[in-house]
N, CA, C and O of each residue as an XYZ file, in Angstrom:
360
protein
N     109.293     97.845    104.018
C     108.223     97.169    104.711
C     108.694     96.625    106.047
O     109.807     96.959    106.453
N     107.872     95.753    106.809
C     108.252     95.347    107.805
C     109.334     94.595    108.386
O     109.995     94.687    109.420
N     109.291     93.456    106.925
C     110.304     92.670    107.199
C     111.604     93.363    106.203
O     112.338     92.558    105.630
N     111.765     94.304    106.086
C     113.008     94.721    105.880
C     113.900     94.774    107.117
O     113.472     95.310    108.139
N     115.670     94.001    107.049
C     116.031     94.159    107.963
C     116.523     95.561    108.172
O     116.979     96.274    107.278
N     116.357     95.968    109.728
C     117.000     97.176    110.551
C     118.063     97.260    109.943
O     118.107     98.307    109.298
N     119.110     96.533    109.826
C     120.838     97.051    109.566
C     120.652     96.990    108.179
O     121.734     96.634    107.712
N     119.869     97.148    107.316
C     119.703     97.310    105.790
C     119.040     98.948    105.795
O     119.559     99.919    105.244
N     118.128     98.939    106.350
C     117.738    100.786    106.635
C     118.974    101.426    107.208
O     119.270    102.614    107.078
N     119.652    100.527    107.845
C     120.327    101.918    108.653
C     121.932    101.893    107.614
O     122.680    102.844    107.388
N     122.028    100.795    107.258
C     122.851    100.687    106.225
C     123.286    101.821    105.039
O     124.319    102.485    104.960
N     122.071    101.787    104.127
C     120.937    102.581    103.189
C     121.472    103.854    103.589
O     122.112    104.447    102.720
N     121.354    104.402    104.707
C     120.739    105.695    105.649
C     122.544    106.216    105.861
O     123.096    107.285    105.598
N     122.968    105.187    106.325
C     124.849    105.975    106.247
C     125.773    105.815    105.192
O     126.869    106.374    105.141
N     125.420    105.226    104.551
C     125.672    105.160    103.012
C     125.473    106.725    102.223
O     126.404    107.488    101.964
N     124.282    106.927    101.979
C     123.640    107.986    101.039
C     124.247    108.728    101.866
O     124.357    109.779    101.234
N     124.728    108.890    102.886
C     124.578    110.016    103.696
C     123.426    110.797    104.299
O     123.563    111.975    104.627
N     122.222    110.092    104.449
C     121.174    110.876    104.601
C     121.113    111.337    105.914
O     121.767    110.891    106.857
N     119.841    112.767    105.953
C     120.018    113.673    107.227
C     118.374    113.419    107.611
O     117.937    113.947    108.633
N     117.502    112.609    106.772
C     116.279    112.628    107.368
C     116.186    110.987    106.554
O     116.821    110.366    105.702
N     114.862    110.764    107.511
C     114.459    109.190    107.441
C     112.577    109.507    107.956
O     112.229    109.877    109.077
N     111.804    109.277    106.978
C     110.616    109.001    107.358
C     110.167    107.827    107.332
O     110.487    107.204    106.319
N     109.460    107.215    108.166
C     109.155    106.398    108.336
C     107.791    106.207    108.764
O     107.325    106.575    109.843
N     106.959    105.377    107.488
C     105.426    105.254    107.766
C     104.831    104.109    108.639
O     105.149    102.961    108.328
N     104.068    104.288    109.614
C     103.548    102.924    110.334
C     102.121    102.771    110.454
O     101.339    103.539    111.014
N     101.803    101.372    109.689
C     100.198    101.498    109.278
C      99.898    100.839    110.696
O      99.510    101.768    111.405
N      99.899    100.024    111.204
C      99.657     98.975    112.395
C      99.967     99.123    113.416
O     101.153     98.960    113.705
N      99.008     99.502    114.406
C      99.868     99.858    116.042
C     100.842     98.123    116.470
O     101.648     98.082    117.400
N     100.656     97.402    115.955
C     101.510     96.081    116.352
C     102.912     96.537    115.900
O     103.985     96.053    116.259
N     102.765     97.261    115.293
C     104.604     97.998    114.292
C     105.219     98.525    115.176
O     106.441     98.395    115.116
N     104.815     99.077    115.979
C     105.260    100.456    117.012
C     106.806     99.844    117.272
O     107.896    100.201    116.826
N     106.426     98.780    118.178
C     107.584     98.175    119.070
C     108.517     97.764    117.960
O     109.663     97.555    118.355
N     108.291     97.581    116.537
C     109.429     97.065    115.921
C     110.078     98.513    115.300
O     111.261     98.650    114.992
N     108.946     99.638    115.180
C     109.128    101.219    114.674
C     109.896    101.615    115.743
O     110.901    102.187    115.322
N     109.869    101.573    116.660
C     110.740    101.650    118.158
C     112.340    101.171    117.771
O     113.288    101.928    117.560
N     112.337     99.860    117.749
C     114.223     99.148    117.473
C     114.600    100.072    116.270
O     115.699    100.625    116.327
N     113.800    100.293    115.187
C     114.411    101.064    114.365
C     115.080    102.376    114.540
O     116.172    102.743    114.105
N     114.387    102.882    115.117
C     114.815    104.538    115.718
C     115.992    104.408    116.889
O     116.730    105.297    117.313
N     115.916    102.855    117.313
C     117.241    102.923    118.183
C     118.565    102.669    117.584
O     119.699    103.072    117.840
N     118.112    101.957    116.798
C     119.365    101.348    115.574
C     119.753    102.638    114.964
O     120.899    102.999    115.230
N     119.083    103.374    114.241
C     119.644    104.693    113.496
C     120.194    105.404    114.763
O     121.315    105.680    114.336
N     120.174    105.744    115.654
C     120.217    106.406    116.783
C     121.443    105.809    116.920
O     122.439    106.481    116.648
N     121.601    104.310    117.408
C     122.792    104.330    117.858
C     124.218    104.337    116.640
O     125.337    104.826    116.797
N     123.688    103.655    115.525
C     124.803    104.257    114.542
C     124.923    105.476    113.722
O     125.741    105.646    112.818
N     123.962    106.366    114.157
C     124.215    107.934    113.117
C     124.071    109.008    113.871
O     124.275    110.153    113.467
N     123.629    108.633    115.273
C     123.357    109.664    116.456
C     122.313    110.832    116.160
O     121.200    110.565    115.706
N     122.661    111.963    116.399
C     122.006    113.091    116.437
C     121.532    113.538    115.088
O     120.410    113.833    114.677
N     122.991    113.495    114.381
C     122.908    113.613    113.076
C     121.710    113.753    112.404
O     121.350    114.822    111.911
N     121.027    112.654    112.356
C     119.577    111.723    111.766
C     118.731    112.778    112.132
O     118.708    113.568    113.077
N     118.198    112.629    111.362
C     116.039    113.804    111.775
C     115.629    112.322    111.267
O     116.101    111.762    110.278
N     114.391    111.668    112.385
C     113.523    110.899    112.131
C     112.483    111.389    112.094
O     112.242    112.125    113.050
N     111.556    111.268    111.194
C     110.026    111.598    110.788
C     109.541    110.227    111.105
O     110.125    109.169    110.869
N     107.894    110.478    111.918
C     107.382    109.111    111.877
C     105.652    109.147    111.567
O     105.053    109.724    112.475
N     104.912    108.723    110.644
C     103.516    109.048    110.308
C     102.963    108.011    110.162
O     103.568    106.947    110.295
N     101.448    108.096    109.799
C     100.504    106.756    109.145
C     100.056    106.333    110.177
O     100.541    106.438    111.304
N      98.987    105.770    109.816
C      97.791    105.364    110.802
C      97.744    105.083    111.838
O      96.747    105.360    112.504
N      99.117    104.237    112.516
C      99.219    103.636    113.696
C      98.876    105.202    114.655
O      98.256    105.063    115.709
N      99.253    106.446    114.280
C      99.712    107.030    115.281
C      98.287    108.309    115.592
O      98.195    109.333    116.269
N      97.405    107.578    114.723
C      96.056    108.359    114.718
C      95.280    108.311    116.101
O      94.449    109.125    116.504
N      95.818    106.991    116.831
C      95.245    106.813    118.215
C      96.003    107.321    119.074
O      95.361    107.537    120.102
N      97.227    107.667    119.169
C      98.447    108.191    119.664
C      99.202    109.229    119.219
O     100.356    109.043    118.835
N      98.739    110.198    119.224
C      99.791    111.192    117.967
C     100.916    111.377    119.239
O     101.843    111.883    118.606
N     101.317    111.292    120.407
C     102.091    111.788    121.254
C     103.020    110.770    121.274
O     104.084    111.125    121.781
N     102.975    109.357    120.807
C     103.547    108.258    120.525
C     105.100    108.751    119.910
O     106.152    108.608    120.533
N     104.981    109.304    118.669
C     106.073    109.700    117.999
C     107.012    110.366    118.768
O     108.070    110.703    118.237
N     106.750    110.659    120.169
C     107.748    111.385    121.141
C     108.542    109.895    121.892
O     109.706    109.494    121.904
N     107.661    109.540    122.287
C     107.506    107.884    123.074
C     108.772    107.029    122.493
O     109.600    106.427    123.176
N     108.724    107.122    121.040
C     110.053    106.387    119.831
C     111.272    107.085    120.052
O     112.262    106.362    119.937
N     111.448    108.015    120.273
C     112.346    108.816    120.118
C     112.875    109.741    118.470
O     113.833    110.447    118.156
N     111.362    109.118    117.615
C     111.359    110.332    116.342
C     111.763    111.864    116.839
O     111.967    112.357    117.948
N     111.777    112.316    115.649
C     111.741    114.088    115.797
C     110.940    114.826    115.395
O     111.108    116.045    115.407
N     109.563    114.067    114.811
C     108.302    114.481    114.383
C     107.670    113.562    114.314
O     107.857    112.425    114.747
N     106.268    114.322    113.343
C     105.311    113.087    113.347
C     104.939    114.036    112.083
O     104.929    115.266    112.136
N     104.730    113.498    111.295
C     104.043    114.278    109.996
C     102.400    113.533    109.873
O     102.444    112.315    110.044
N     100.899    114.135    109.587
C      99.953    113.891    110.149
C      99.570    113.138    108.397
O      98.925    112.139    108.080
N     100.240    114.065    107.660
C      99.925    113.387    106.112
C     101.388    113.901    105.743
O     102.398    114.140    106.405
N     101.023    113.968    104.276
C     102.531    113.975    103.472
C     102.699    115.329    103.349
O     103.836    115.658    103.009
N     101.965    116.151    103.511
C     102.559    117.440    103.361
C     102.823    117.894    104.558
O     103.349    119.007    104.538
N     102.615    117.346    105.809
C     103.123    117.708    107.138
C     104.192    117.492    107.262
O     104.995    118.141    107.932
N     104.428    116.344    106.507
C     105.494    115.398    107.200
C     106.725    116.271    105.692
O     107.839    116.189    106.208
N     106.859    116.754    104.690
C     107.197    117.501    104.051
C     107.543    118.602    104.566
O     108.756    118.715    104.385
N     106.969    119.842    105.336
C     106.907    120.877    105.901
C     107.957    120.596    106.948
O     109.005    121.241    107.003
N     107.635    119.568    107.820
C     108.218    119.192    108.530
C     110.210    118.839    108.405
O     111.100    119.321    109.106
N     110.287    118.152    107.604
C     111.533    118.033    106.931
C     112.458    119.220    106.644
O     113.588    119.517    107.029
N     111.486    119.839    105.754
C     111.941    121.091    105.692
C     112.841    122.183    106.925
O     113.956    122.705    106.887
N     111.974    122.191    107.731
C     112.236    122.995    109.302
C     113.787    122.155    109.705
O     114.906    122.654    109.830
N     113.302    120.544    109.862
C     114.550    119.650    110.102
C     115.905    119.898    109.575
O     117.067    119.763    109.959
N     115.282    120.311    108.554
C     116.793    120.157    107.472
C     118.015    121.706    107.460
O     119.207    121.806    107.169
N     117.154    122.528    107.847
C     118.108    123.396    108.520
C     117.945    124.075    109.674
O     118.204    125.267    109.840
N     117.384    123.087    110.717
C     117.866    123.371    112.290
C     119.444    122.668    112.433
O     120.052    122.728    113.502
């Protein structure tokens, strides 16, 4: 959720070793905090990371998810699935 701290996701995220991170944003007020997040993974896992970013906020903005510095935007869950997929072995 929202108030989860950043260095606990990104924590989580180099731990598991993970190669993708989706991340849902219901509230365009989220953006700017959906924003620090993608910089935080960014600056401790670099390239590495595939960020997915979806959910309502981005229904007024779908070009937004470029704006964050995600690597997609999945439109529902099976986009954002499909999507992963492609990610996961580029």
């Amino acid at each position: 959720g929202t108030r989860l701290p950043h260095r606990d996701v990104v924590a989580a995220t180099a731990e598991h070793d993970a190669r993708i991170v989706c991340i849902s944003v219901a509230l365009l007020s989220h953006l700017e905090a959906t924003c620090e997040l993608v910089e935080d993974l960014r600056a401790k896992l670099g390239d590495r990371i595939r960020i997915i970013v979806g959910g309502n906020a981005f229904r007024f903005d779908e070009a937004a998810w470029h704006d964050l510095g995600a690597d997609g935007l999945g439109r529902d869950l099976g986009e954002a699935c499909e999507l992963a997929r492609r990610l996961a072995v580029a």
